[in-house]
N, C-alpha and C positions, 0 to 999 in steps of 0.2 A: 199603645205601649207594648201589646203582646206582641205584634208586629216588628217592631225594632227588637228587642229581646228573639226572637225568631232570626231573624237577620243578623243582627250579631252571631249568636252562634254556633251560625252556620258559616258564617265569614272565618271562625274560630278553626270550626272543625279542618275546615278545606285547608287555612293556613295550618294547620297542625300538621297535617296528613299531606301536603305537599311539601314541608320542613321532612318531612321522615325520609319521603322518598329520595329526596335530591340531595342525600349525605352519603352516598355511595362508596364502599370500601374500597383499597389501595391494594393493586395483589402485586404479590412478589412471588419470581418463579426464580427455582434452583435447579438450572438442570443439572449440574453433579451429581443430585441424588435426586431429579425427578419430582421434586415438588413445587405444589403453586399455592401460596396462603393468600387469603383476604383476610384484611388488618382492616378493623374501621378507625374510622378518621378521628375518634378518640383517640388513637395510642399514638404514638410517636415515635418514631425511628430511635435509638438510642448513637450516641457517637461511640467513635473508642475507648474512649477514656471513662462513661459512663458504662457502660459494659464492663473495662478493665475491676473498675470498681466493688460491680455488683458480682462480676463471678470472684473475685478474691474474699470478697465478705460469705460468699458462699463454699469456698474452699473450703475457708478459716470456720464455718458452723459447721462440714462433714468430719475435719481431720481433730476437731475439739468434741462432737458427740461419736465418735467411734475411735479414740486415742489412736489415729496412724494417720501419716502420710498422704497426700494425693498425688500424684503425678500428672497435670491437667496439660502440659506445656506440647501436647500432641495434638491437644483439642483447636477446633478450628470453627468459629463463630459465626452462623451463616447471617443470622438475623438477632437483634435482639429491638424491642418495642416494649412501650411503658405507657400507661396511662395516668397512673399515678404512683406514688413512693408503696403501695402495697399490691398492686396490682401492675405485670410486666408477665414476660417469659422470654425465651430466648431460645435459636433452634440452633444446636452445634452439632458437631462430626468429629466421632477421631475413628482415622485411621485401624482395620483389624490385621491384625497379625495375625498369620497362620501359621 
């Protein structure tokens, strides 16, 4: 009995630990501005319109807790990825004026 109990696992562990390794992250490279992320395989690439979304719902909490305006329509969305409805981020650029 102790036997099987031993062998199980161990059969456990190796499948655990060979499930870890072989879930290898997704990277994405910007060369505009010289970056390369690794995303793991949890999050998910966001579409446009999902993106569209999430930064107007985020406009809409800056220009309601700080009574002014944003002007985002310069900004340019390199990446955005989501894991879940509370967990995401997104990497964007705007343009500096000098």
């Amino acid at each position: 009995m102790i036997r099987y109990t031993k062998l199980i696992l161990t059969s456990l562990a190796v499948l655990i630990v060979s499930f870890t390794f072989s879930q290898k992250p997704v990277a994405y490279s910007f060369s505009e501005i010289g970056l390369t992320l690794s995303i793991p395989q949890d999050f998910k690439v966001m579409d446009a319109e999902q993106n569209e979304d999430v930064k107007q719902k985020g406009l809409k909490l800056m220009e309601d807790a700080n009574h002014m305006s944003v002007d985002a329509s310069q900004t340019k969305t390199l990446i955005a990825v989501k894991k879940n409805d509370l967990d995401y981020f997104n990497v964007s650029i705007t343009a500096y004026k000098s």
